[in-house]
C-alpha positions in Angstrom: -30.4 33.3 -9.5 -27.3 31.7 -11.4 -25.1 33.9 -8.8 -26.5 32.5 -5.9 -26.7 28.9 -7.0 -22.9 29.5 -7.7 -22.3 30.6 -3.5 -24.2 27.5 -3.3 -22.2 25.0 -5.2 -18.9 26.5 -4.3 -19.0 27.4 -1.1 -15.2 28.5 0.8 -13.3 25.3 1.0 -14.9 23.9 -2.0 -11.9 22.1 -4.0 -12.5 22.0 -7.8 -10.7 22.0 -11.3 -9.7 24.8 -13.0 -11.6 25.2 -16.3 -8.5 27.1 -17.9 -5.7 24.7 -17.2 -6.9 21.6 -15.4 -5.3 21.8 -11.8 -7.0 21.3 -8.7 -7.5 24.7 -6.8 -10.3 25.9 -4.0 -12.4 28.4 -2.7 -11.1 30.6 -0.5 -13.9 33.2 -0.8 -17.3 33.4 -1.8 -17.7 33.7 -6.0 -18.0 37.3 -7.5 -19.4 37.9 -10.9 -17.2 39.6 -13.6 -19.7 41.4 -15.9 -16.9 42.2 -18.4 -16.4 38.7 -19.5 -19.5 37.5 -18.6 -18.6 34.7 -16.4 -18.2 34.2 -12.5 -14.8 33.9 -10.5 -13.9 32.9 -7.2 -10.5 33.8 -5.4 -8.8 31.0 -4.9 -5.5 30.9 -2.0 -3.5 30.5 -4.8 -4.5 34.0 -6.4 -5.8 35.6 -3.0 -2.8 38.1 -3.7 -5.0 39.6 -6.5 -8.6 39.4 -5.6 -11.7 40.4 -7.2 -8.9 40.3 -10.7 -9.6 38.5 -14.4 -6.7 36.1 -13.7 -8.8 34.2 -10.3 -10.3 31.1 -11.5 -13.6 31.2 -13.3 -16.3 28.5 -12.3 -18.4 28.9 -14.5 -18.7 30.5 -18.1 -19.9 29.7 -21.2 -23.4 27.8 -19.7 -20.6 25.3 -17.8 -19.8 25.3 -14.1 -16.0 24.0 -13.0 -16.5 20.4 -12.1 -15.8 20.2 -8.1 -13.4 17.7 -6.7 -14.8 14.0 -5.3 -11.7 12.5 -4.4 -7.8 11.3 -4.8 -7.9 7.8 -6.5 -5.9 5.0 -4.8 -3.2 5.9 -7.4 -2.9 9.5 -6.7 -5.0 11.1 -9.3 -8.0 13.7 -8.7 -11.2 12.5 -9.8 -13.8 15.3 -10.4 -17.9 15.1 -11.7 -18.4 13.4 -14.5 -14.7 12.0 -14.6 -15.0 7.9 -15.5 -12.9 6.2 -13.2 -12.9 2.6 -11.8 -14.4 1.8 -7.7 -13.3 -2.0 -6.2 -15.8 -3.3 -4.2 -14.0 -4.3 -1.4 -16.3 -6.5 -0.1 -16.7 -9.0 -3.4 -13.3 -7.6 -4.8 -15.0 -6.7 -8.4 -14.3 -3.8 -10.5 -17.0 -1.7 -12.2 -16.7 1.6 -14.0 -18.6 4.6 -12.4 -19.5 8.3 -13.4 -21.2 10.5 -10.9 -22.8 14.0 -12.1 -22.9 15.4 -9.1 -20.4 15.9 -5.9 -23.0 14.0 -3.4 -22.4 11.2 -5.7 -19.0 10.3 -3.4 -19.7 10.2 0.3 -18.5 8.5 3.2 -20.4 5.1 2.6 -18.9 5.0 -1.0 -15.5 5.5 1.1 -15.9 2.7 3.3 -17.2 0.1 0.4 -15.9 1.2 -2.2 -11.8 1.7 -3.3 -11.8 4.3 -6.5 -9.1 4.4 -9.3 -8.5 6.7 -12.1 -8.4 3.5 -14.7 -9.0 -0.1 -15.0 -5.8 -1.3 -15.3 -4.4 0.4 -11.9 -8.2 -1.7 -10.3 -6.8 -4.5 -11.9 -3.3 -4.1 -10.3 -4.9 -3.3 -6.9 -7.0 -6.5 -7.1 -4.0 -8.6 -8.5 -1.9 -7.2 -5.3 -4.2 -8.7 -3.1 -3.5 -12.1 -4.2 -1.1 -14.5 -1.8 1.8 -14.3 -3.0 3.7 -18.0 -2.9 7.0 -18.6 -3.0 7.5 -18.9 -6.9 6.1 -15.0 -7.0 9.1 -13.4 -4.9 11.8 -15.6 -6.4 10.3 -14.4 -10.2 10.8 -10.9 -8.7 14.3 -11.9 -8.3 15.1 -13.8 -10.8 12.8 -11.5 -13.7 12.9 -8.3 -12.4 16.6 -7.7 -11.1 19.9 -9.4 -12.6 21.0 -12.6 -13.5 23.1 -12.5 -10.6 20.7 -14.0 -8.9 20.1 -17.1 -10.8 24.2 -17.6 -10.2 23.2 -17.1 -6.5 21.5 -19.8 -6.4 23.4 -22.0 -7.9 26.5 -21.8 -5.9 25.5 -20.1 -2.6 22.1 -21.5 -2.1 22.3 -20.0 1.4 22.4 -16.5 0.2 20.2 -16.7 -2.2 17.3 -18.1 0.1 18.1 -15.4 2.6 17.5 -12.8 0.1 14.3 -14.6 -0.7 13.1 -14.3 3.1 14.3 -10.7 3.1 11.9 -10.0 0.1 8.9 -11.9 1.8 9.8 -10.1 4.8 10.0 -6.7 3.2 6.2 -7.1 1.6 4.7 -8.9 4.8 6.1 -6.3 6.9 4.2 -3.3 4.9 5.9 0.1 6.3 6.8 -1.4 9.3 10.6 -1.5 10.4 12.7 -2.7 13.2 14.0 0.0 15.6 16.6 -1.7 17.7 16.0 1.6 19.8 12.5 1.1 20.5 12.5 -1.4 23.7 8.9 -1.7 23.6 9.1 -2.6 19.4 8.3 -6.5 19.3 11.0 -7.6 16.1 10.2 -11.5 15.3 12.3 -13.7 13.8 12.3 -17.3 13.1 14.7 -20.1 14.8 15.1 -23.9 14.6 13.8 -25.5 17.5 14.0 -29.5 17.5 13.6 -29.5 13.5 10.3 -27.5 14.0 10.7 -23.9 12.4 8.7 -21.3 14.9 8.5 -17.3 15.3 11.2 -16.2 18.1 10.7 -13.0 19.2 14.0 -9.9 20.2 13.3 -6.3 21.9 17.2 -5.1 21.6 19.3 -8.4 20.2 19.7 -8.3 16.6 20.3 -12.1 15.5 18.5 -12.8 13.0 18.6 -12.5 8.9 14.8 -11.0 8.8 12.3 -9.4 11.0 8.6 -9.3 11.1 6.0 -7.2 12.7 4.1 -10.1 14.6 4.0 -13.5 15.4 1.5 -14.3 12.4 3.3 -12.2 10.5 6.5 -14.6 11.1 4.4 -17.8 10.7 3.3 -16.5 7.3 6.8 -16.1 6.1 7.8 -20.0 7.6 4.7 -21.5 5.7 5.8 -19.7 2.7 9.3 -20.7 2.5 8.8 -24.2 3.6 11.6 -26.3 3.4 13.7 -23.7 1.8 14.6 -22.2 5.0 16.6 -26.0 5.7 19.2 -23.8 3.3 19.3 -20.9 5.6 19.9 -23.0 8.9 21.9 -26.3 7.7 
């Protein structure tokens, strides 16, 4: 009975953690029992080169089964059953702390609703990221996080400075998104000056600008953002 519950809960493809030295591994075959040590195996791909052997991960021994994979947290970690870990609700934006016994306990509707973590503190992070960022944020990332070289920056080349500024906005706006001046179907927008009235411009191939965004709203974002700081850029 326990050997066929174990084909059941593990079947081939099953991911799960090793109960000997923590990693994540998977099924590659159906388990196999190992009367000598009184426990039950299952050849994994990473030990299918010696199969039916006491050195293939054991899932269960000692009245404990392995605990089978849920899913990767947002910040890279494997959360397993009965592993705590944090879930954003992305629809009200609230952490709350979460332990599921069992593998069904992570499915596809907690996927869509839900964002999981492997702590508080990287939910908190997540949540914190999704705040607007004004323009006091990304000169503190400047003028905090990088050198004092910066705070002389803008003091004598105010023009310089700002453009970095934009490039920053324009660099967390933008996401993964880049300007490939050999893509002729790649929409790269920019802003210009037209009549005192700052507006998104839009190039294919022509590279005259100091930043680039991925879209018009994108571009617009960045202008409202900067406000009349951009006046240093194009005096």
């Amino acid at each position: 009975q326990l050997f066929e519950e174990a084909k059941k809960k593990f079947p081939a493809g099953t991911m799960f953690r090793n109960m000997d030295i923590g990693v994540t591994q998977s099924v590659l075959e159906e388990p196999y029992y190992n009367s000598v040590v009184n426990c039950i195996h299952v050849v994994s791909p990473q030990n299918e080169w010696a199969p039916y052997g006491n050195s293939n991960p054991v899932i269960y021994k000692d009245g404990k089964w392995a605990k089978r994979y849920l899913f990767t947290s947002e910040d890279g970690v494997d959360i397993f059953e009965e592993d705590e870990y944090c879930i954003v609700n992305t629809t009200h934006n609230k952490v709350y702390k979460r332990i599921y016994y069992k593998k069904e306990g992570w499915n596809q509707l907690m996927e869509v609703m839900y964002k999981g973590f492997s702590t508080k503190e990287a939910a908190k992070e997540y949540l914190k990221s999704l705040k607007e960022k004004t323009l006091q944020d990304y000169e503190n990332i400047l003028l905090t996080d990088k050198s004092p070289l910066y705070v002389e920056l803008k003091e004598r080349e105010p023009k310089l400075y700002w453009i970095k500024v934009l490039q920053l906005i324009a660099d967390d706006v933008n996401g993964d998104w880049k300007a490939d001046w050999n893509n002729e179907d790649q929409f790269k927008w920019s802003i210009k000056i037209v009549k005192n009235v700052y507006i998104p411009n839009y190039w294919i191939v022509y590279n005259d600008g100091v930043a680039y965004f991925n879209s018009k709203d994108v571009a617009n974002k960045a202008i409202e953002i900067m406000g009349n700081k951009l006046d240093f850029i194009f005096d």
